[in-house]
C-alpha positions as CSV (number, residue, x, y, z in Angstrom):
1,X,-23.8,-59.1,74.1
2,X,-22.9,-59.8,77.9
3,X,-25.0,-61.0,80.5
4,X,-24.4,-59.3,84.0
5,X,-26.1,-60.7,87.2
6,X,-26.8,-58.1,89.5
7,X,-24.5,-57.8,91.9
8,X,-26.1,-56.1,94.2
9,X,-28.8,-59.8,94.7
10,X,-27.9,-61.3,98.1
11,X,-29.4,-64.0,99.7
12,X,-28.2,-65.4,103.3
13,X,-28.8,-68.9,103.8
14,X,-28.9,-70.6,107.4
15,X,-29.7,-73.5,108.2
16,X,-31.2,-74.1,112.4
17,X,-31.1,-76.9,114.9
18,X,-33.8,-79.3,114.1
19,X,-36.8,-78.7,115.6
20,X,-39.2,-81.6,116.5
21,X,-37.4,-83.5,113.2
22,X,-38.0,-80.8,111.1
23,X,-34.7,-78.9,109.7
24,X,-35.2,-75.5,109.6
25,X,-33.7,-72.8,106.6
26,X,-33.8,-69.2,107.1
27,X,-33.5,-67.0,104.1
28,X,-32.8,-63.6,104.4
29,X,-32.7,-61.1,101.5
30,X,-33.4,-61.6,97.4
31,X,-34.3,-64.8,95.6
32,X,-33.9,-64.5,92.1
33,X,-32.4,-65.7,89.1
34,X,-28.8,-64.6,90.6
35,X,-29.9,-66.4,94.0
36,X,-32.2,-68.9,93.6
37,X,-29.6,-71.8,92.1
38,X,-27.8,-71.4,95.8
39,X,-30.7,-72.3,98.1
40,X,-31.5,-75.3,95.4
41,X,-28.2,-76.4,96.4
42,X,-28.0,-75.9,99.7
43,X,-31.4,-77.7,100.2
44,X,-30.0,-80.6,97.6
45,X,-27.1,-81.2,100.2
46,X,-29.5,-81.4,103.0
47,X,-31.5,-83.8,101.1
48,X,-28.6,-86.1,100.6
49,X,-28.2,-87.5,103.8
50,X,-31.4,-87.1,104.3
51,X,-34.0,-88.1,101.5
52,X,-37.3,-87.5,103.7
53,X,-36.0,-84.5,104.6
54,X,-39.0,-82.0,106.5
55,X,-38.1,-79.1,105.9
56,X,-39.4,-75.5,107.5
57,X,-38.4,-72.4,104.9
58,X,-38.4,-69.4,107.0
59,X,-39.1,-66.5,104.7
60,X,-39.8,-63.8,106.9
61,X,-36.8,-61.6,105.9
62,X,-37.3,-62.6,102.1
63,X,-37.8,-59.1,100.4
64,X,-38.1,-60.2,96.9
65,X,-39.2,-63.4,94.7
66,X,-39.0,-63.8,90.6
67,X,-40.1,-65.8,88.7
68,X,-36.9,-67.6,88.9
69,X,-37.8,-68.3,92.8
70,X,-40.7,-69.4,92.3
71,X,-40.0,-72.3,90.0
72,X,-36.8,-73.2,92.6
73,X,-39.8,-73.4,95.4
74,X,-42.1,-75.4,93.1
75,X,-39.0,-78.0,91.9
76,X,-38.0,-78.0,96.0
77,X,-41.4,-78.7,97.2
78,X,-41.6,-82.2,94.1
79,X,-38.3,-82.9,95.4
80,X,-39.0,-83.5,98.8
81,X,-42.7,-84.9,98.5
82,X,-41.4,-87.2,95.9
83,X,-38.9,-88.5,97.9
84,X,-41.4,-88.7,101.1
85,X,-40.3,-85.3,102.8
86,X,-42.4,-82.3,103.2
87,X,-41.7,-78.5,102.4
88,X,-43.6,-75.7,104.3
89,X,-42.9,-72.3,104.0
90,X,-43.6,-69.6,106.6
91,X,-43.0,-66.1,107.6
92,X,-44.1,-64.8,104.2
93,X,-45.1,-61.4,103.5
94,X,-45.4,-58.1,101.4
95,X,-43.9,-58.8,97.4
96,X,-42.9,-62.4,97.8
97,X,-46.5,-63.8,99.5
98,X,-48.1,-61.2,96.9
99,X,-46.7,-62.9,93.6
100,X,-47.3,-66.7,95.7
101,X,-50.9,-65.6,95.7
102,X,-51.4,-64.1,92.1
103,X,-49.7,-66.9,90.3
104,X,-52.2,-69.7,92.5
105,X,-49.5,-70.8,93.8
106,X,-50.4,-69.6,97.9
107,X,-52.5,-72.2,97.1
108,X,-50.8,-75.4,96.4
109,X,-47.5,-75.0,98.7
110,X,-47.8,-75.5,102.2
111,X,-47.9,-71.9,103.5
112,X,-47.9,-71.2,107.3
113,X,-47.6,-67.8,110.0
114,X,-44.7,-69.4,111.6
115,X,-42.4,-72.7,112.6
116,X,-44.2,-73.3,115.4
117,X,-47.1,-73.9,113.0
118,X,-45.5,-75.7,110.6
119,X,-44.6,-78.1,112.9
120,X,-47.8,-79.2,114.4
């Protein structure tokens, strides 16, 4: 038996200017089990040169979450508080603030509207 990916799962990573010494990531698109290993990545570099890293994750043209994504938020959110950053997640919306809120997890992350928020 073969295991296929779905090639069809797209996620668009950008990373922004800093704003007020917060970096911030825009997602766009799926984050899954074919996803979800390429924004842990991407935030890992980040985090490299930059251990207390505050980071904003702008999830407002996220269209999907797994369970997958949700444990890459959890282990990104222990990464950076361990190491004296800070996570916040905004922009979230329709399935992927839905399965945030039903697992408790709305709850324990740092959820906000918007950057402007977050960074305030």
């Amino acid at each position: 038996m073969r295991t296929v990916l779905s090639e069809w799962a797209q996620l668009d990573i950008r990373t922004q200017t800093e704003r007020d010494g917060w970096t911030v990531v825009r997602i766009t698109g799926e984050l899954d089990l074919a996803t979800a290993p390429r924004l842990e990545e991407h935030v890992t570099g980040l985090t490299l040169t930059r251990p207390t890293l505050r980071l904003v994750l702008d999830m407002t043209e996220l269209q999907f979450c797994d369970s997958t994504g949700l444990g890459t938020l959890v282990a990104l959110h222990r990464r950076l508080d361990s190491g004296g950053g800070r996570l916040v997640l905004v922009g979230l919306h329709g399935q992927p603030l839905h399965l945030l809120t039903r697992t408790g997890l709305a709850s324990r992350l740092n959820l906000r509207e918007n950057a402007g928020q977050a960074t305030h």
